[in-house]
C-alpha positions as CSV (number, residue, x, y, z in Angstrom):
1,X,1.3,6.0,-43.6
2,X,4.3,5.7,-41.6
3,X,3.6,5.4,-37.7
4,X,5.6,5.1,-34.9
5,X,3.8,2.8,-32.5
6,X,4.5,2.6,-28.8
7,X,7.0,1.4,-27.5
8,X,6.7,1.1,-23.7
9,X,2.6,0.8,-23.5
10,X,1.9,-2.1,-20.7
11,X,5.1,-1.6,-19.1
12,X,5.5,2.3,-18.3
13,X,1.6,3.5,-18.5
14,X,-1.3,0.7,-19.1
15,X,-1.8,-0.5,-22.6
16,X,-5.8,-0.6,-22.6
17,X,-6.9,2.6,-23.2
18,X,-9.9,2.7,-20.6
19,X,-7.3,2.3,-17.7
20,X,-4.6,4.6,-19.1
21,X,-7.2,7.1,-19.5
22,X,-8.7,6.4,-15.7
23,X,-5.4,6.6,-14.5
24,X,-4.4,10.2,-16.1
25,X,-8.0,11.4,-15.0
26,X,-7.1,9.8,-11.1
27,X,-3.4,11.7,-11.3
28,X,-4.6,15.0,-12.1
29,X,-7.3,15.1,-10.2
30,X,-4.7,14.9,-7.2
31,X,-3.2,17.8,-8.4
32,X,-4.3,21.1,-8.2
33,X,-5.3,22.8,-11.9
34,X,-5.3,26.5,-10.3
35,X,-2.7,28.9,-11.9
36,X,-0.9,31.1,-14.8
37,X,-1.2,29.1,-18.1
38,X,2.2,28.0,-19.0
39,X,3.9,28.6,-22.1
40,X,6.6,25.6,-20.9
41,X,6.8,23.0,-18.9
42,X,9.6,20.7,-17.3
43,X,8.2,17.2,-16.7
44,X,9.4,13.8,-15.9
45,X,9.4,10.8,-17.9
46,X,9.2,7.5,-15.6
47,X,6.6,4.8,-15.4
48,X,3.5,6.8,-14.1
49,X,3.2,4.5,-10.7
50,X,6.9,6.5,-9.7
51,X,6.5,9.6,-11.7
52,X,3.0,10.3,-12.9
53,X,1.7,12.4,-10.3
54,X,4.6,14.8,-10.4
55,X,4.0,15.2,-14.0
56,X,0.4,16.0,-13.5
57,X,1.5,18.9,-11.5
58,X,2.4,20.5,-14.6
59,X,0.1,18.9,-17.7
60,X,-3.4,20.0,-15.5
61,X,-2.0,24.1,-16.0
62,X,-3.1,23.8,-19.3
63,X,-6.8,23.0,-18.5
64,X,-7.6,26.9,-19.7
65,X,-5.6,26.1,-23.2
66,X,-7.3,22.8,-24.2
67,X,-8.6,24.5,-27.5
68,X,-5.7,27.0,-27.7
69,X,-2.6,24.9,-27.9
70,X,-2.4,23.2,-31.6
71,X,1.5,22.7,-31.3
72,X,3.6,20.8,-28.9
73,X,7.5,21.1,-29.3
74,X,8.5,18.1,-27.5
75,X,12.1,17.0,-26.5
76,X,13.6,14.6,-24.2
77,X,17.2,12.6,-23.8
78,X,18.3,9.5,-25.7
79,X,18.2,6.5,-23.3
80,X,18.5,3.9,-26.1
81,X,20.5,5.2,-29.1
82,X,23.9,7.1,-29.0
83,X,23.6,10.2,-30.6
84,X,24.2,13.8,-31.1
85,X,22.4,16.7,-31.9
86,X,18.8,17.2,-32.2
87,X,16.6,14.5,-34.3
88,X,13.3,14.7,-35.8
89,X,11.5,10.5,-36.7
90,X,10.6,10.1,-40.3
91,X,7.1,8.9,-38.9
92,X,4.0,10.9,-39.9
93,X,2.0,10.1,-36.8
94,X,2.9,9.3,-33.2
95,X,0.7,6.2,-31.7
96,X,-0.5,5.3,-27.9
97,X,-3.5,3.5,-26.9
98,X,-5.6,6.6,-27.1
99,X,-5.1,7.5,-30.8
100,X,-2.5,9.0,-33.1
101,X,-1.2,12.1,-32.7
102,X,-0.1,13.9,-36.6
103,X,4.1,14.7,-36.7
104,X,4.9,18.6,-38.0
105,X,7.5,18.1,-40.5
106,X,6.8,21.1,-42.1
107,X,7.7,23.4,-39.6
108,X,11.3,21.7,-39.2
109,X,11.9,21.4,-43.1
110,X,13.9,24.5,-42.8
111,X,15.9,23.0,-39.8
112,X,16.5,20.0,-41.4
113,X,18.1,21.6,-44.3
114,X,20.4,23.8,-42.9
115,X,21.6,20.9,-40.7
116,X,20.0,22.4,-37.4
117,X,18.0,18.7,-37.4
118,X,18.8,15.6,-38.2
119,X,16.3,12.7,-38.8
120,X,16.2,9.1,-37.2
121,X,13.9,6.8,-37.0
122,X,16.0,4.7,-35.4
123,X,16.5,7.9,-32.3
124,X,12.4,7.8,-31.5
125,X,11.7,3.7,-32.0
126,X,11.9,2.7,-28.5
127,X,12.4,5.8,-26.8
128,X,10.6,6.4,-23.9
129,X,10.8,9.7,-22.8
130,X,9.2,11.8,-25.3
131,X,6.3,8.6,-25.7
132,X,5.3,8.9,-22.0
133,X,4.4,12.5,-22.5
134,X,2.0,11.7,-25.1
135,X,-1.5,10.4,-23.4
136,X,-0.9,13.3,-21.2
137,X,-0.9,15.7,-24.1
138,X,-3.8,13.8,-25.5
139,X,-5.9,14.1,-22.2
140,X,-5.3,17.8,-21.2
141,X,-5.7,18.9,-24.8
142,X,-8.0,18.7,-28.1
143,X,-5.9,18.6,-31.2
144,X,-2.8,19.4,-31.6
145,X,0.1,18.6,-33.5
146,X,3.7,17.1,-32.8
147,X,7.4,18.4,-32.9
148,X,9.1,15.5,-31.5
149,X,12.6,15.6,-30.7
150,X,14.8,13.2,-29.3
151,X,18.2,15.2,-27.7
152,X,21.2,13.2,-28.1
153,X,25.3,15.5,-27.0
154,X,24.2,18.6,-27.8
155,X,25.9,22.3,-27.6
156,X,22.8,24.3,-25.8
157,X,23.1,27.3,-27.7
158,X,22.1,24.8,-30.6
159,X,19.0,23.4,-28.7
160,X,18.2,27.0,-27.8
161,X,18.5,28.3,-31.4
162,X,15.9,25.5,-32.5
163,X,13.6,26.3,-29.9
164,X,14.0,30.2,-30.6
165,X,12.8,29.4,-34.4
166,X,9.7,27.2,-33.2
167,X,9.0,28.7,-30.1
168,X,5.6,30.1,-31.7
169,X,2.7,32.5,-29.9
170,X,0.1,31.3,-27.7
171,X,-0.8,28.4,-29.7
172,X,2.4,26.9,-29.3
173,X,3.1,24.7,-25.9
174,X,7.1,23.8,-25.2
175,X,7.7,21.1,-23.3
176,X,10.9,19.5,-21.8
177,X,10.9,15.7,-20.5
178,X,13.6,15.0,-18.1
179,X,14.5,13.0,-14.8
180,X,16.3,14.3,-12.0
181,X,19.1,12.5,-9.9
182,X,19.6,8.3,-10.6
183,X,20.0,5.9,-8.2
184,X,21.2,7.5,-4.8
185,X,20.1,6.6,-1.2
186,X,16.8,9.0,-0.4
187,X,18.1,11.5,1.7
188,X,21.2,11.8,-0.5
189,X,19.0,12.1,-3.8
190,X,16.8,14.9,-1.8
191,X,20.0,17.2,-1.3
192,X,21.1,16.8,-5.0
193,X,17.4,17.7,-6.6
194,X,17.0,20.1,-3.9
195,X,20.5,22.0,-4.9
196,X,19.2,20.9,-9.0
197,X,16.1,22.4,-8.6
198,X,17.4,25.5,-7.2
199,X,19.7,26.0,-10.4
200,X,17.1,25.4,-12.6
201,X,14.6,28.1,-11.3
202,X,17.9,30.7,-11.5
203,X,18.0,29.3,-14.9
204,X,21.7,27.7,-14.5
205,X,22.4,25.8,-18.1
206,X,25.3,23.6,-17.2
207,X,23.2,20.9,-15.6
208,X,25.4,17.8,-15.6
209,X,23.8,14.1,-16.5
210,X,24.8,13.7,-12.7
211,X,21.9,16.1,-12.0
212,X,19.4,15.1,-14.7
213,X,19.2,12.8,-17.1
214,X,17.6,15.3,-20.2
215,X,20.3,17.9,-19.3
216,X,21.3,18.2,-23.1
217,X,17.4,19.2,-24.1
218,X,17.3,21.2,-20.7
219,X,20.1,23.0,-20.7
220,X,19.2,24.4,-24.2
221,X,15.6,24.9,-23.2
222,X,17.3,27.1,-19.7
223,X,19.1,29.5,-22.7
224,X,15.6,30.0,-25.1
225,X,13.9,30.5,-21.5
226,X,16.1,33.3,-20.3
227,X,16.6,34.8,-23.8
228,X,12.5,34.8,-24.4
229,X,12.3,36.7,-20.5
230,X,10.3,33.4,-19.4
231,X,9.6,33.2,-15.1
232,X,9.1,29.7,-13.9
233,X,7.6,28.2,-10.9
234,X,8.0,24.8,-9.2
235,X,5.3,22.9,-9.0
236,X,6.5,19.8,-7.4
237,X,9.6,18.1,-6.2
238,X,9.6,14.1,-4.8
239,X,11.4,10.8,-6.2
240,X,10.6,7.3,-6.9
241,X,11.0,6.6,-3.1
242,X,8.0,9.1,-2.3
243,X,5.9,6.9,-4.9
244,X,6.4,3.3,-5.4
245,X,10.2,2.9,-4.7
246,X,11.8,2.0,-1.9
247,X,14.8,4.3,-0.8
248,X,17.3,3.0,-1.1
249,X,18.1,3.5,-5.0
250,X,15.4,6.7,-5.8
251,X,15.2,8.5,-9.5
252,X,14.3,12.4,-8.5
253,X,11.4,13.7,-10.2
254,X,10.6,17.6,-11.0
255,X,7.6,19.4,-12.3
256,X,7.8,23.3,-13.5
257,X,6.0,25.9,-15.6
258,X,6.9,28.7,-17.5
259,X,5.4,31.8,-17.9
């Protein structure tokens, strides 16, 4: 069977799966689980010292849809490859140190086809922003399959239209992996996710890569969103200098749900 292994295990989350798994129990249980159940989320992807806790604002929602969610749509920027359009891994599983997690190709064979998709191997093998997601995922939730997509230049109306044809009921959980600002002074970065995070809770979709990093994947997810009637609600808003950065070059860090 083909499997993608990790690529960033040791260096963005711990590769030993007792301490990964103690460290995703300690983050969440700084966050408060209280709430809607989303149907979305907007997370960050950064090593889980700088970012973690932000995204565990948003992955302990689904506490009251461990058994219900079966299907994660996943997607998240290309860091490492140069790319466009939307592309699925020919891998059959997704691996971490806490198991392997089954890929959907089924669902996207109809995609794929009519040249919504494309597949790449080559997109997913060392990218990091859809991998970090995973021991969340696999932590918050029983099983569950994976639609991993890795976003490269990409019209939004595109990304929307895929999301509209695998955006799925209740058992179906969206979720969108993307940084804010990169590499301003603190009180600088602060302004610019402040004014960010204002445009994505009006649903804006011309986010710039200035603003955030996945703003191809988001951008398109902003469309589906509005089109679907979705409300969202921040959940938290810090950067890497609130964590374990200094401040003087921060990476801004968001956390939202969808309703």
């Amino acid at each position: 069977m083909n499997v993608r292994s990790a690529a960033v295990a040791g260096t963005f989350y711990p590769a030993n799966a007792h301490q990964l798994q103690a460290q995703i129990v300690s983050l969440l249980e700084q966050t408060p689980g209280e709430g809607l159940s989303p149907k979305a989320l907007i997370v960050p992807h950064a090593g889980y010292i700088y970012s973690g806790i932000t995204a565990a604002y948003a992955y302990h929602r689904l506490a009251p849809l461990r058994k219900t969610i079966t299907s994660v749509v996943l997607l998240g920027p290309a860091h490492r490859v140069a790319l466009r359009g939307l592309a699925m891994p020919e891998s059959e599983q997704f691996r971490t140190p806490l198991g392997d997690i089954p890929v959907d190709h089924r669902s996207v064979a109809g995609l794929i086809e009519r040249g919504d998709l494309r597949v790449s191997e080559h997109a997913h093998l060392h990218e990091h922003s859809l991998e970090v997601q995973l021991p969340f995922l696999q932590t918050v939730l029983d099983r569950f399959s994976l639609i991993p997509l890795v976003v490269g230049e990409c019209d939004k109306y595109l990304v929307a239209d895929v999301l509209g044809e695998l955006w799925g009921g209740e058992e179906t959980l969206i979720v969108i992996s993307t940084d804010l600002s990169h590499f301003h002074p603190y009180a600088c970065a602060q302004i610019i996710d402040n004014r960010t995070s204002t445009e994505i809770e009006h649903f804006t979709s011309d986010l710039s890569g200035e603003q955030a990093c996945g703003c191809y994947p988001l951008n398109g997810f902003l469309v589906a969103a509005k089109r679907q009637g979705m409300q969202i609600e921040k959940l938290d808003l810090r950067n890497s200098g609130d964590t374990a950065g200094d401040h003087e070059r921060v990476v801004g860090y968001g956390a939202y749900a969808l309703y």
